[in-house]
C-alpha positions as CSV (number, residue, x, y, z in Angstrom):
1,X,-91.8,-119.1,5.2
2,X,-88.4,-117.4,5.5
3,X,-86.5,-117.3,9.0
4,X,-87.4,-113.9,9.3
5,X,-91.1,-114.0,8.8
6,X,-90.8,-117.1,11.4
7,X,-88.8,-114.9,14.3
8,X,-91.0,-111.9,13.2
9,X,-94.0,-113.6,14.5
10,X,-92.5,-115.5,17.6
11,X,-91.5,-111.8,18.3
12,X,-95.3,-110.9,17.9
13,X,-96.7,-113.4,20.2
14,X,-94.4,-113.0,22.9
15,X,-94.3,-109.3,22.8
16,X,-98.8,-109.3,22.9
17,X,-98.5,-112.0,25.2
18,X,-95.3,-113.2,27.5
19,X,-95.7,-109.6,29.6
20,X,-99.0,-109.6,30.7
21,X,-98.3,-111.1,33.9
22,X,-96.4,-108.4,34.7
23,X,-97.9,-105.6,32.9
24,X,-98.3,-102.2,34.2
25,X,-101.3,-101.0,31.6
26,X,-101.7,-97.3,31.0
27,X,-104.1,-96.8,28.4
28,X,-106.5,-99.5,26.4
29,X,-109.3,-98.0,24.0
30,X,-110.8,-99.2,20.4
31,X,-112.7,-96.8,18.2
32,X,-114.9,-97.4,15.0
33,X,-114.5,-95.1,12.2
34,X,-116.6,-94.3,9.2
35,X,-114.9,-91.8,6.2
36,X,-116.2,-91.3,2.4
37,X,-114.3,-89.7,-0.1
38,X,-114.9,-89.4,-3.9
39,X,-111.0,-88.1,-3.9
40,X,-109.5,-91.3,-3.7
41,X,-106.8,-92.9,-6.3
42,X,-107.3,-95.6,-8.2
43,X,-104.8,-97.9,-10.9
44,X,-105.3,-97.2,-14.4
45,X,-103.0,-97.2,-17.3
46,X,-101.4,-94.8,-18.8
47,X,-98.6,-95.0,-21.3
48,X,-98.3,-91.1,-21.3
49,X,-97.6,-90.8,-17.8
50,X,-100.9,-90.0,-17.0
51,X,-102.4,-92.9,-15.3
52,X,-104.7,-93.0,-12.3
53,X,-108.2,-92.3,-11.6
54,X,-110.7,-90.7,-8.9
55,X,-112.8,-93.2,-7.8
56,X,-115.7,-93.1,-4.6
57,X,-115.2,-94.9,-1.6
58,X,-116.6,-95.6,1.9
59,X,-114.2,-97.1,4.5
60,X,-115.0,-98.6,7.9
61,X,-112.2,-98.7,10.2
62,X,-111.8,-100.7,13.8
63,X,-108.7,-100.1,15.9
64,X,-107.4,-100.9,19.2
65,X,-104.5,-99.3,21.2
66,X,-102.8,-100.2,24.0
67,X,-100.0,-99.0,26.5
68,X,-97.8,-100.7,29.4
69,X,-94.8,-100.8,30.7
70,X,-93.1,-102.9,29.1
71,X,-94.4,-101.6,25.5
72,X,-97.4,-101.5,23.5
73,X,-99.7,-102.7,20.8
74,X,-101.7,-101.0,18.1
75,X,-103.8,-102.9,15.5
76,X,-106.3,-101.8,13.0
77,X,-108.7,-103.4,10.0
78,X,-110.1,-101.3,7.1
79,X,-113.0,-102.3,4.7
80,X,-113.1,-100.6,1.9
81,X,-116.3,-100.5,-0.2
82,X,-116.1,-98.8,-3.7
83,X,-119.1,-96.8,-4.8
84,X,-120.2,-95.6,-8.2
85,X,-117.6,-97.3,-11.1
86,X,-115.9,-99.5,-8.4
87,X,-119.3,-101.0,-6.3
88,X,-117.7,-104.4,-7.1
89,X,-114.2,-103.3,-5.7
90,X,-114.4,-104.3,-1.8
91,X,-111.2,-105.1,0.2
92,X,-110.1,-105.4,3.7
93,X,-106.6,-104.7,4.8
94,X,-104.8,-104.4,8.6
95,X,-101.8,-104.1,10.3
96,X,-100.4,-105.4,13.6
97,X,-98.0,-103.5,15.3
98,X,-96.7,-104.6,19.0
99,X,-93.9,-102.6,20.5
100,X,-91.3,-103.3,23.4
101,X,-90.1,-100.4,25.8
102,X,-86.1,-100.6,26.1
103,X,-86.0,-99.0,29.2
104,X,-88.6,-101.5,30.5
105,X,-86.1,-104.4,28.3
106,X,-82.6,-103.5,30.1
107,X,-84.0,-102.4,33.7
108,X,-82.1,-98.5,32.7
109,X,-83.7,-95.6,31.6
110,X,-82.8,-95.1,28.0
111,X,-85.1,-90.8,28.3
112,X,-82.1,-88.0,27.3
113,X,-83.4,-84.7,26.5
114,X,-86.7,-84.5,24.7
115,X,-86.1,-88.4,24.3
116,X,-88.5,-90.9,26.6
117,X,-87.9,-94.2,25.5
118,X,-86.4,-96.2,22.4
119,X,-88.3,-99.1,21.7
120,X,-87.9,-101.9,19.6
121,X,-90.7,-102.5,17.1
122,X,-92.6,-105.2,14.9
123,X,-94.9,-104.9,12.2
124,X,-97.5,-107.1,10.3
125,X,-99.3,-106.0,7.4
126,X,-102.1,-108.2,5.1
127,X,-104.7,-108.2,3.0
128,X,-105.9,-105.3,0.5
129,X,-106.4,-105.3,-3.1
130,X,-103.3,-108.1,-3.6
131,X,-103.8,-110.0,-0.4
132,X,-100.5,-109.3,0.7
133,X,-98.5,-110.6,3.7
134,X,-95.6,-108.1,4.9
135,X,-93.6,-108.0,8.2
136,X,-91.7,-105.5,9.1
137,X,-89.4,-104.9,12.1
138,X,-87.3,-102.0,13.6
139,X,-86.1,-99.6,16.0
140,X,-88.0,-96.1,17.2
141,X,-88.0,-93.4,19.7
142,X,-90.7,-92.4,21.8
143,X,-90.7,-88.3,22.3
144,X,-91.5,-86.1,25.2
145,X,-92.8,-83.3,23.2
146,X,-95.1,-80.3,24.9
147,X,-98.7,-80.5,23.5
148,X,-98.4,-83.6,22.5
149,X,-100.3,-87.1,24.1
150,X,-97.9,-88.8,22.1
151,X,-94.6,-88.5,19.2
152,X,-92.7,-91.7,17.7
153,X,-90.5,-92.0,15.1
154,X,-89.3,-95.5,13.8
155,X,-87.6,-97.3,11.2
156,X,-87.9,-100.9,9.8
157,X,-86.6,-103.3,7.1
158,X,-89.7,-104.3,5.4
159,X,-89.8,-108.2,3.7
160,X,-92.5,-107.8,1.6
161,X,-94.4,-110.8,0.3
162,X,-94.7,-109.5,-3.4
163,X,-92.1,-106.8,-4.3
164,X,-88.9,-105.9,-3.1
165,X,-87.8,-105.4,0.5
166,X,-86.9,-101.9,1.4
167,X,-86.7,-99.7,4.5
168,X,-89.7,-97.3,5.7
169,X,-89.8,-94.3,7.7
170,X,-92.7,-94.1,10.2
171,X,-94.1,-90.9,12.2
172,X,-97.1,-91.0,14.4
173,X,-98.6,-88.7,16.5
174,X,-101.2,-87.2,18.4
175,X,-102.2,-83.5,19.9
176,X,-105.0,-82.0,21.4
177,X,-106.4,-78.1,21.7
178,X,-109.1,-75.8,22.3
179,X,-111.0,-73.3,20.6
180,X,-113.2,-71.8,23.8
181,X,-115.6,-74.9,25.0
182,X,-114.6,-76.9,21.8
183,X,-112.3,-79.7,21.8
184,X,-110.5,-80.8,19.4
185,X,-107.7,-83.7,18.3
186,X,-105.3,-83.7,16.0
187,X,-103.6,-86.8,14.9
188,X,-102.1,-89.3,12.1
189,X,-99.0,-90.1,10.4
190,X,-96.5,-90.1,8.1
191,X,-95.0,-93.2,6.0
192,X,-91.9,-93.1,4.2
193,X,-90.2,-96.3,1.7
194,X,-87.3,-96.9,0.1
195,X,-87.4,-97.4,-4.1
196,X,-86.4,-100.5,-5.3
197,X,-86.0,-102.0,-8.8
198,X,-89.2,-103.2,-9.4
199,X,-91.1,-100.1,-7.4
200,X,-91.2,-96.6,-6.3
201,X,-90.5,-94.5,-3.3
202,X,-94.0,-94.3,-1.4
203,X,-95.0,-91.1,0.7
204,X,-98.0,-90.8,2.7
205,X,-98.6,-88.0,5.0
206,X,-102.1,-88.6,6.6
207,X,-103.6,-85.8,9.3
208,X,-106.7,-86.4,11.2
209,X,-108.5,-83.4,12.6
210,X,-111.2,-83.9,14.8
211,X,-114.0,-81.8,16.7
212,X,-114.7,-83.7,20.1
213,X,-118.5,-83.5,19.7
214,X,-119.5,-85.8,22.8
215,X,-117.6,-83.2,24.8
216,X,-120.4,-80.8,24.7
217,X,-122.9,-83.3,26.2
218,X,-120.4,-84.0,29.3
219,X,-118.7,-87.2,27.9
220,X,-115.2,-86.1,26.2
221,X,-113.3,-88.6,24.2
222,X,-116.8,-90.5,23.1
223,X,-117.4,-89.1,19.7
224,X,-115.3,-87.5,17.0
225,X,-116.3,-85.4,13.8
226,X,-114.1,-84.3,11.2
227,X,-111.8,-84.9,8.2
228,X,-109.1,-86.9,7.1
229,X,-106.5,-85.7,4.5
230,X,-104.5,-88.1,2.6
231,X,-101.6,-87.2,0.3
232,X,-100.4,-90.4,-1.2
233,X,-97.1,-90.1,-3.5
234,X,-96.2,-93.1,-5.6
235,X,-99.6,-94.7,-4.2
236,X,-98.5,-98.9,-4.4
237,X,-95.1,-98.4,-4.8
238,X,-96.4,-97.9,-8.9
239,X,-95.0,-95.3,-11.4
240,X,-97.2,-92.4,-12.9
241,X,-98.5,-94.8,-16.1
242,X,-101.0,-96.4,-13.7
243,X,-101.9,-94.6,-10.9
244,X,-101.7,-90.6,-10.5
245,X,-100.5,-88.7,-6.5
246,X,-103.4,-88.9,-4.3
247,X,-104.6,-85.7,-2.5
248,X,-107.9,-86.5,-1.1
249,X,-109.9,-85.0,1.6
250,X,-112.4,-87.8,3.8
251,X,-115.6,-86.8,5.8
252,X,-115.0,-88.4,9.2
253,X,-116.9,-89.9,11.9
254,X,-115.2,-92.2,14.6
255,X,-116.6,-93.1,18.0
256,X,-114.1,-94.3,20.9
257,X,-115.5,-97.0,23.7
């Protein structure tokens, strides 16, 4: 394990755990989701150029958020079941991301503008279809932006376990409205890497849009209905012999306790 991996993951521990003595927590929740799409991409080669495939999927999806004031965590674990020509295809993949508030860091507050925080962040990503191991660390700002519960950009140097390291661009966000009595949530992110010799620039822009349906019976945040698009550029890091741009739409359930 390189030196990096090894501070990565002291950095991990003592961001998820060292603070909680002294924690000021502002938001905890976990959600189960369940989307199906025949849209999705799967590898298959192509000399011409032309490689790829649609292939059916149905993906179950456990996450957990957390704020405080010193930072926050966010982790989530996807299994992936193929249908149709990919039954036998199952994986499971997640990420670990823990993040540490600079204001709450240097005692000062670090907001200027439409600023709020910058914040030091951590990564770890395993699993999937190669059982990879990545970690990933970086720098981000927190925005104060109207409408929205919350907008981060951040950037990290990425050691991945199989490929090159590169550098990716992250975007997250989340933003509520409402159509007369209906609620609705608007969220998801964007993912941006680096080419390197042996792979290709990857670009993922994922939006969720959600109809609050539990509102209606007098319990908001419960119980989300909706889709997920996903457009998926250089899907693996691979080239356009084995696997074609992904632009699928998911049916989308997800219910928040």
């Amino acid at each position: 394990m390189t030196a990096f991996r090894k501070t990565l993951i002291a950095g991990c521990v003592a961001a998820a755990v060292a603070p909680s003595a002294y924690a000021e927590k502002y938001f905890g929740g976990s959600s189960i989701s369940l989307l199906h799409s025949d849209q999705y991409q799967g590898v298959e080669f192509d000399p011409a150029g032309n490689g790829g495939k649609e292939v059916e999927a149905t993906v179950f999806t456990f996450e957990n958020a957390t704020a405080h004031n010193w930072g926050g965590t966010f982790f989530f674990i996807d299994r992936t079941q193929g249908q149709g020509d990919i039954a036998d295809e199952d994986e499971t993949y997640g990420e670990f991301a823990p993040t540490l508030s600079g204001s709450w860091l240097t005692g000062a507050d670090l907001s200027a503008g439409a600023v709020k925080d910058v914040f030091l962040g951590a990564q770890y990503e395993f699993g999937g279809s190669t059982e990879v191991d990545n970690y990933m660390a970086g720098v981000g700002l927190a925005w104060d932006l109207p409408g929205f519960l919350f907008f981060t950009t951040g950037f990290y140097y990425v050691d991945n376990e199989q490929i090159s390291d590169d550098l990716q661009l992250t975007v997250a966000w989340a933003a509520p409205f409402a159509v007369g009595p209906a609620r609705f949530l608007v969220d998801g992110y964007i993912d941006w890497s680096t080419a390197e010799d042996d792979h290709e620039s990857e670009f993922q822009f994922v939006p969720q849009v959600k109809l609050d349906v539990s509102n209606f019976w007098g319990a908001p945040g419960v119980l989300y209905a909706g889709i997920e698009y996903q457009y998926w550029n250089n899907k693996y890091g691979l080239g356009d012999e084995l696997i074609d741009t992904q632009s699928s739409i998911s049916a989308l359930a997800q219910f928040h306790f």
